[in-house]
C-alpha positions as CSV (number, residue, x, y, z in Angstrom):
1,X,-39.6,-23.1,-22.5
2,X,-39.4,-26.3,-23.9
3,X,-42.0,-28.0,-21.2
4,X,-43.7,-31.3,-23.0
5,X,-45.9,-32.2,-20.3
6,X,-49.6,-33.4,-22.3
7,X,-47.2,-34.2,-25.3
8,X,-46.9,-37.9,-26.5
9,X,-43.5,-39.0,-27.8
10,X,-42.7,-42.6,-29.6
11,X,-39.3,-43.4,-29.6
12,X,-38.2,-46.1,-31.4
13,X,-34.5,-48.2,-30.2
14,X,-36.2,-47.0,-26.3
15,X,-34.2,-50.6,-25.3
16,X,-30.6,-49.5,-25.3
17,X,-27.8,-46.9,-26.5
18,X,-29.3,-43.3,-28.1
19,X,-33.1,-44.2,-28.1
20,X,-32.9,-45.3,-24.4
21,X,-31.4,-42.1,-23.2
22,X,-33.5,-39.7,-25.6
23,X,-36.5,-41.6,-23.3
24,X,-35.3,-40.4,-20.4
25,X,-34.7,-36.9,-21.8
26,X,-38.8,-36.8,-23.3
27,X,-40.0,-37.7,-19.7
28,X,-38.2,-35.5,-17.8
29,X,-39.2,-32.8,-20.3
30,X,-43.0,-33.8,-19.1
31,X,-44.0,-36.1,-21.8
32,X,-45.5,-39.1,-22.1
33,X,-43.9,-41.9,-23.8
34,X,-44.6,-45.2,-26.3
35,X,-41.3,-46.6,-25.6
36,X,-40.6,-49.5,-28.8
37,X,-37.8,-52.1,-29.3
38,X,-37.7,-55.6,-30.0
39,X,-36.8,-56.7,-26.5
40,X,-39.5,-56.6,-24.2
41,X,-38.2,-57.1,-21.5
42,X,-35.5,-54.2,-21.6
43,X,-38.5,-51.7,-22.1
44,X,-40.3,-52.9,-19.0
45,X,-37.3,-52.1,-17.1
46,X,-36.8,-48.8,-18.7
47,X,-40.9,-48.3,-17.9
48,X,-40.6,-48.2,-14.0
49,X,-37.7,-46.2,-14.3
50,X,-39.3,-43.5,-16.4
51,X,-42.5,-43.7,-14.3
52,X,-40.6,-42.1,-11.6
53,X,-41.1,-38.8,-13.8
54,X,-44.2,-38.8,-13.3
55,X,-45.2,-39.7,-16.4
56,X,-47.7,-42.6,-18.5
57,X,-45.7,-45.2,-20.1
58,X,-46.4,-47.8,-22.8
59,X,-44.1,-50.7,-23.4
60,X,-44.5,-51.9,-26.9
61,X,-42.0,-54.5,-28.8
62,X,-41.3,-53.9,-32.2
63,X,-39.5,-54.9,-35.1
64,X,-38.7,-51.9,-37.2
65,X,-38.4,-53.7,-40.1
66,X,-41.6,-55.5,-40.1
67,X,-44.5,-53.3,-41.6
68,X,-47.2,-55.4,-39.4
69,X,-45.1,-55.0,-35.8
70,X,-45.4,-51.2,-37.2
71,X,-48.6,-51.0,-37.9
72,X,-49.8,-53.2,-34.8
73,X,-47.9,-50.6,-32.4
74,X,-49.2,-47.5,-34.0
75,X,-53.0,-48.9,-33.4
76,X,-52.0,-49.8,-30.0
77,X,-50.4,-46.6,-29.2
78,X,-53.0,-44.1,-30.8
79,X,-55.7,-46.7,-29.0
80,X,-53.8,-46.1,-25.5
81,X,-53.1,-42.1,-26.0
82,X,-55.7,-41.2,-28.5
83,X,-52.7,-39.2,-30.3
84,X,-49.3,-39.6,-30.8
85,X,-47.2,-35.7,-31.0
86,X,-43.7,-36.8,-30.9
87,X,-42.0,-39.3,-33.0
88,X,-38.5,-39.8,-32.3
89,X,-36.9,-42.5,-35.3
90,X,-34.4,-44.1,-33.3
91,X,-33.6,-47.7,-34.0
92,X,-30.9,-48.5,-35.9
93,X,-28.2,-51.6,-36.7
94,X,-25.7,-52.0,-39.3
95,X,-23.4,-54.7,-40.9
96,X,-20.1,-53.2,-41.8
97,X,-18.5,-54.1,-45.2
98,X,-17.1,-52.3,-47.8
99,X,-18.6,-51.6,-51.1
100,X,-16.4,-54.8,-53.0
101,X,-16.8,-57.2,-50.2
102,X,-20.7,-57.0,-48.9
103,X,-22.9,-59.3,-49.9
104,X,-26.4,-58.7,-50.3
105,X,-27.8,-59.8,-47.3
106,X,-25.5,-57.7,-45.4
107,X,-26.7,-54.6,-47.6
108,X,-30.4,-55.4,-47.9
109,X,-30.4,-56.0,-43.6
110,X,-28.6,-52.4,-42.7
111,X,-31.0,-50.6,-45.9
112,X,-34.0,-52.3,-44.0
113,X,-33.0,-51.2,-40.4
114,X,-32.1,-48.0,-40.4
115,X,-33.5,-46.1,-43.8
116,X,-36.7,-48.2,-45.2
117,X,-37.9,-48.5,-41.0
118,X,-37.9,-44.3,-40.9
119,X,-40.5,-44.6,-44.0
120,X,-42.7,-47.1,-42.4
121,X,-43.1,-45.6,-38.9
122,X,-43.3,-42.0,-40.6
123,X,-46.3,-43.6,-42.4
124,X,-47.8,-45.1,-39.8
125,X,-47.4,-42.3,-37.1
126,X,-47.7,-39.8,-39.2
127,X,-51.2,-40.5,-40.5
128,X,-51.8,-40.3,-36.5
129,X,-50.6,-37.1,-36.0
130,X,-52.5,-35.4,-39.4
131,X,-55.4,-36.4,-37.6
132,X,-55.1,-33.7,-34.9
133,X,-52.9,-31.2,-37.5
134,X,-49.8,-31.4,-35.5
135,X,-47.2,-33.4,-35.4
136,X,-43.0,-33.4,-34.7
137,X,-40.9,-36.1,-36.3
138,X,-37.6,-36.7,-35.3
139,X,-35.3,-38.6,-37.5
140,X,-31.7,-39.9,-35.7
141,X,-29.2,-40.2,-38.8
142,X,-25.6,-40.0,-38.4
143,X,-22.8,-37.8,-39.3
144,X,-21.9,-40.9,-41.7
145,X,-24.9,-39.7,-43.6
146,X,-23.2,-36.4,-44.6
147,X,-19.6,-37.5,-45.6
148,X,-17.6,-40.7,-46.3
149,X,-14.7,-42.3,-43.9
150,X,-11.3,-43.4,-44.4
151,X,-11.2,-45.5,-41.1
152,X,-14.3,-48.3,-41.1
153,X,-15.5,-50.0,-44.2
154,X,-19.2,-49.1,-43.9
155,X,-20.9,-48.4,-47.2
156,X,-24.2,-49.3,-46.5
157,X,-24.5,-47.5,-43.5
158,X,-22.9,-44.4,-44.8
159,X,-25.7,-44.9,-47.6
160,X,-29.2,-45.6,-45.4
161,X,-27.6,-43.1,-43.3
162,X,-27.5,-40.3,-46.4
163,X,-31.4,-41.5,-47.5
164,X,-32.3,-40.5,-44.0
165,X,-31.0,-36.7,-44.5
166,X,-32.9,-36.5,-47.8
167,X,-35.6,-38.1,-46.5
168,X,-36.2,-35.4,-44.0
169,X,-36.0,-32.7,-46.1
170,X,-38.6,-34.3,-48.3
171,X,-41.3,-35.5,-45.8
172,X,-40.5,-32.2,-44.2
173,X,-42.0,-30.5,-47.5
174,X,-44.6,-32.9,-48.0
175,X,-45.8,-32.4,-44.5
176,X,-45.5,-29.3,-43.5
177,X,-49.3,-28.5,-44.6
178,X,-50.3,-30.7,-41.4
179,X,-48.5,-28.6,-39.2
180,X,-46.1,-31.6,-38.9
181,X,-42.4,-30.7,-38.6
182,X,-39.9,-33.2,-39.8
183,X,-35.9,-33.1,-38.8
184,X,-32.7,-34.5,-38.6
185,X,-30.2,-35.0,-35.9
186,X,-26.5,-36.7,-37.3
187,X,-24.4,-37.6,-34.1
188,X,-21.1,-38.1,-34.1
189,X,-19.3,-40.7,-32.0
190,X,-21.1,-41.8,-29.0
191,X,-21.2,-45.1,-27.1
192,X,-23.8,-47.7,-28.2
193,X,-24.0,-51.4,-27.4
194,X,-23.2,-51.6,-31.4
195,X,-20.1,-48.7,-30.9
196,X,-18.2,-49.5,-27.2
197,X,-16.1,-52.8,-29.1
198,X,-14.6,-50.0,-32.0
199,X,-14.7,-46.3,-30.3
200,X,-12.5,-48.2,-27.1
201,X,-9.9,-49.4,-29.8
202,X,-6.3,-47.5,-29.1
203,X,-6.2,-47.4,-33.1
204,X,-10.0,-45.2,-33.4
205,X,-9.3,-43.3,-29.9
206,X,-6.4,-41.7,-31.7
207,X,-8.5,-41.7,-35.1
208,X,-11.0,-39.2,-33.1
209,X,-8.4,-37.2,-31.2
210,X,-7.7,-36.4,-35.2
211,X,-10.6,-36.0,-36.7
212,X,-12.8,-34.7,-34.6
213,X,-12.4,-31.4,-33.7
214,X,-13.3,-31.5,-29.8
215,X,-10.7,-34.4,-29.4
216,X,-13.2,-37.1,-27.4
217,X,-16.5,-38.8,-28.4
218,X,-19.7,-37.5,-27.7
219,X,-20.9,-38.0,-23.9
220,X,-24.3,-39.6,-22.6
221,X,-26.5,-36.6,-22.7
222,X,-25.3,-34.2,-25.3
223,X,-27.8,-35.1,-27.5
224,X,-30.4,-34.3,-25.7
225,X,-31.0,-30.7,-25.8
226,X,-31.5,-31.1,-30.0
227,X,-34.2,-34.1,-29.4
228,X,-36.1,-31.5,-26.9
229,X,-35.4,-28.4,-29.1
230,X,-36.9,-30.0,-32.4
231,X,-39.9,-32.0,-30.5
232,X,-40.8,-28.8,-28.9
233,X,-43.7,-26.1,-29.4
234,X,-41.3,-23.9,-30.0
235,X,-39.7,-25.0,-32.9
236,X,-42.5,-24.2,-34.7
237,X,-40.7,-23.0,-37.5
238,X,-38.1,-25.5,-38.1
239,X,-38.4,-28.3,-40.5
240,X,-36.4,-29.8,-43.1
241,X,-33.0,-29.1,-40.6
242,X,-30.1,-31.5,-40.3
243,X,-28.4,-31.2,-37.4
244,X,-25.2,-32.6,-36.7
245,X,-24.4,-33.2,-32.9
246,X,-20.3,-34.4,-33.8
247,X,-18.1,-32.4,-31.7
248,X,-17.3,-30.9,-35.2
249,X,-16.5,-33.2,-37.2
250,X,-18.2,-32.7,-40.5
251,X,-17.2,-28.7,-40.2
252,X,-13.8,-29.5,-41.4
């Protein structure tokens, strides 16, 4: 089960943190892989290592935010692979302020990056995969998208983070009559080039000993196995699903 070798995956964020290890999770699954991020250089690394899979790799930088990067990269992948099957929405930044102190820069930057950029490369792949009537689109969101939190001022993450749920369920309705398949994955605390400088705090190790119901942050990994799960053949049947991955934290 679960074998995606023939399968093309896009992940986007391939560079660093969660989207760099879902990559490595999609090629040793099989898969082929458009890896996209804004640093080329980082994704020509992560190419030779991948390529030891056995597998076809394109390197292609990216701005998320910028509807003609996306638009370039889904012409250059679908000219490359002649289909794309897998589209894992992985990229993602945020500027941390709380509702009475963000300005709108800070707002209209974190809205762009990680809610408005799942739109536009849903768009843009999307219309890819209704070409061949199949299609699996992965959206990562984030545990912050299901509830609020006394411990980091964050409101406009918490908030793209929340339009990303609902935004699955409704692409997921909209799509479903091209045999495309759109879910959610909401993980908890993990380390990220964006995360290490909070989660190794004394103050937020104790915070998650807490609140989360495991007592540690997520390791490298342990999202993997609901990336494969929802990108696979066999998930046939599942769309519209929000999964958290959060050691348990939003079950309490």
């Amino acid at each position: 089960m679960f074998n995606l070798k023939g399968r093309v995956a896009v992940v986007t964020g391939a560079s660093s943190g969660l989207g760099r290890q879902m990559a490595k999770a999609f090629a040793k699954q099989g898969a082929d892989l458009a890896i996209l991020a804004r640093r080329l250089d980082r994704l020509e690394e992560l190419k030779v290592e991948l390529e030891k899979e056995g597998v076809k790799v394109l390197p292609v930088q990216c701005d998320v935010t910028s509807t003609v990067d996306i638009r370039k990269s889904a012409s250059t992948v679908e000219k490359f692979f002649g289909k794309v099957d897998i589209l894992v929405n992985c990229a993602g930044s945020s500027k941390d302020k709380g509702a009475l102190e963000m300005n709108d820069e800070e707002w209209d930057f974190t809205i762009a990056t990680d809610m408005t950029s799942v739109f536009k490369m849903t768009r843009a792949f999307g219309n890819i995969m209704k070409k061949h009537n199949y299609g699996r689109i992965i959206n990562i969101a984030s545990m912050y998208g299901m509830v609020g939190n006394t411990e980091i001022p964050t409101i406009a993450y918490h908030t793209s983070k929340g339009g990303v749920v609902n935004y699955t369920r409704a692409a997921a309705a909209e799509l479903a009559k091209y045999n495309i398949t759109v879910n959610c994955i909401c993980p908890g605390y993990f380390y990220t080039e964006l995360t290490t400088a909070v989660l190794d705090t004394e103050q937020f190790q104790q915070f998650a000993k807490t609140h989360v119901p495991m007592e540690r942050y997520g390791n490298e990994g342990e999202l993997n196995a609901g990336a494969i799960f929802l990108a696979s053949d066999e998930a046939s049947y599942v769309t519209g699903v929000i999964l958290p991955i959060d050691g348990g934290y939003t079950c309490i």
